[in-house]
N, C-alpha and C positions, 0 to 999 in steps of 0.2 A: 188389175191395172199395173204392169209396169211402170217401175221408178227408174231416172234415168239422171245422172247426175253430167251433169255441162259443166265443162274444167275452160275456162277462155278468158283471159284477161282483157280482150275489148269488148267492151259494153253491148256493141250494136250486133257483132256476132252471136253473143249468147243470146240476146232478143230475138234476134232472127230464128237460130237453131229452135229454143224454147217455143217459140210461136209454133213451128211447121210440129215438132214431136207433140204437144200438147193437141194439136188438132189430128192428130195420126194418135189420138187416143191415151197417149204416155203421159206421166206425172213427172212433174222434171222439180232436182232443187239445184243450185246454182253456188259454182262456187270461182269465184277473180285470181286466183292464185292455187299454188299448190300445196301452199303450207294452210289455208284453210280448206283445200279438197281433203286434204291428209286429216284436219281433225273434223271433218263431215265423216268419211268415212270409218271415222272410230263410234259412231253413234249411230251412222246409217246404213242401211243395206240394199243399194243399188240393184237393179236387175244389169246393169250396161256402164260404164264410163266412154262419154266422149270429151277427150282428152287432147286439147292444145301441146305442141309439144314447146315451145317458147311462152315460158312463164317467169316471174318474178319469184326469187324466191327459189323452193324446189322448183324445177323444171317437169316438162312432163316424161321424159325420159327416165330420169330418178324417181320420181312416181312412180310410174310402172314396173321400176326395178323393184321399188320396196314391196309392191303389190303382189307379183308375180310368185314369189317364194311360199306365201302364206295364202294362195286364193289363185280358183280360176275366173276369179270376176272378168267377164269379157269387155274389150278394151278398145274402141275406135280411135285412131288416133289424126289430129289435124296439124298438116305439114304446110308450112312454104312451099310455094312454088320453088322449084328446082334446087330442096334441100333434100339430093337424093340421100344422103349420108344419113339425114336422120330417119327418113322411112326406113333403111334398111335395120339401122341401128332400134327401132321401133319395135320391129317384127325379130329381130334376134333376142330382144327383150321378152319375147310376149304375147304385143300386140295382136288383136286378131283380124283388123282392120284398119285402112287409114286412105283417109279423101285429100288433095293437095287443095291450098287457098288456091284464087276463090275459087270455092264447092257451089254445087247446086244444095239449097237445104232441103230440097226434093229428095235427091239421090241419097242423100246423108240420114232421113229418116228411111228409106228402103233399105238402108245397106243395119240400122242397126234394127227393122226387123228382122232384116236376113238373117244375121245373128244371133239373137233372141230365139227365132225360132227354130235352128238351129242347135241352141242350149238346149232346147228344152225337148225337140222332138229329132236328134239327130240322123235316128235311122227306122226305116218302119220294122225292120226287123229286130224287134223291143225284146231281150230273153235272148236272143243267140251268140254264140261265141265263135272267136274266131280263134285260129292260134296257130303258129309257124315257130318252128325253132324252139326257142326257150319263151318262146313270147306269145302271151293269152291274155286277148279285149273283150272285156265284156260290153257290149254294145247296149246293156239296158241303165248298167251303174256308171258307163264311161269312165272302163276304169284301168288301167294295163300293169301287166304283170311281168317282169321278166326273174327266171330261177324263182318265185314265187316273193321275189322285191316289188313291192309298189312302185311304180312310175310317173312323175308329178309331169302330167302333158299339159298344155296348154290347150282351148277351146278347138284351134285349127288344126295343131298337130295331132291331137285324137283323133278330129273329123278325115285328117288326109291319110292319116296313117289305116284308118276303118275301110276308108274308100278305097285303097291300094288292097288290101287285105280278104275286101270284098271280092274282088277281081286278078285274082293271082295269074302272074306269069301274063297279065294282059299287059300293052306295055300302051303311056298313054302322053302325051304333050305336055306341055307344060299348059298349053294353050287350055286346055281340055281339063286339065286338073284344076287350072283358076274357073271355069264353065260350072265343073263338077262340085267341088271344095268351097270356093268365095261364091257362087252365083254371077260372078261378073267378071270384066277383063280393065285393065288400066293400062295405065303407061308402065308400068314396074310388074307387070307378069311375070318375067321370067326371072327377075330380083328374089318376088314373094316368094316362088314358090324353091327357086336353090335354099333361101334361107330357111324354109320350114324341112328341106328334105336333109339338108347338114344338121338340124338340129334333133331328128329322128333319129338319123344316124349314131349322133352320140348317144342317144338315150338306148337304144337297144341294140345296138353292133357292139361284138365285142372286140372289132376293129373297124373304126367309122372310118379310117384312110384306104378300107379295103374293105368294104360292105360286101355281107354275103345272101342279103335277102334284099336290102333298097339298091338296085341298080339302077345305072345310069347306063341307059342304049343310045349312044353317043348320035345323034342326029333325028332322033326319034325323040325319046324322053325319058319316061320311068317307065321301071314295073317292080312290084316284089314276085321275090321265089323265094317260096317256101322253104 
């Protein structure tokens, strides 16, 4: 039974969120702030964070910063309505989800089994590898290699970059890669997925202003070439 820790400084949100994940089976522990999420998770071991981004205290931006360096803990995050800044800022952190207030708490436990499931089972093709360039994923340890350097990816950008990889020289939407990658589409598609495809780029171009394996087919979408 997944653990799933709820970062929400109002009361009735974490009641609510807690209510629908405990009945979807999850064990949740609950934290008002971010400087007590901070020392929950020195003691605790989450399967998920769902994470307020306006908090008292640490924020959940700064959260997630401090998170990110040391852990692929995966990371849902909950934004204001129309605080595009911070979803984006969100997902250039890290994040590997995020629902804007008010959410359905429906969708909010779908999306973090999506996740979950996800982590744990990202590709059927468990043992095989992929490898372009100087770059080799192992898809059973989730794990990337560039010149034989470690590569610290985050939960989505393994999954997008695996999913591109799987499919070379296919080139695919942005539309289709949040279908493929998130399981779902929002108002900020085309946000998510620039932000996850810049942040490949730095990790394994050895010129991300000039990428020679994540293209952009300018009215189409993506593709990699090997």
């Amino acid at each position: 039974m997944a653990t799933i820790l709820v970062v929400d400084d109002e009361p009735i949100v974490r009641d609510v969120v807690v209510r629908y994940l405990r009945r979807d089976g999850f064990k949740t522990i609950e934290a008002a702030s971010g400087d007590e999420a901070q020392r929950l998770l020195e003691r605790e071991l989450p399967a998920l964070v769902v994470l307020d981004v306006m908090l008292p205290g640490i924020d959940g931006l700064e959260l997630c910063r401090s998170i990110r360096p040391r852990s692929d803990l995966p990371i849902v995050m909950l934004t204001a309505r129309g605080e595009e800044t911070d979803r984006i800022v969100g997902l250039e952190l890290g994040a590997d989800d995020y629902l804007t207030k008010p959410f359905s708490p429906r969708e909010l436990a779908v999306r973090v089994r999506n996740v979950l499931r996800r982590a744990a089972n990202p590709h059927s093709t468990s043992g095989q590898r992929l490898a372009f360039g100087d770059v080799e994923i192992d898809l059973a340890t989730r794990e990337v290699r560039r010149n034989d350097d470690a590569l610290k990816l985050t939960l989505k950008e393994f999954d997008l970059l695996a999913f591109l990889a799987s499919h070379p020289r296919r080139v695919f939407s942005r539309e289709q890669l949040m279908d493929h990658v998130w399981g779902h589409r929002s108002e900020l598609d085309t946000g998510t997925v620039t932000v996850h495809i810049r942040r490949l780029r730095e990790k394994i171009e050895a010129e991300p202003a000039r990428p020679r394996h994540i293209e952009t087919v300018w009215g189409a979408g993506y593709r990699l070439t090997p």
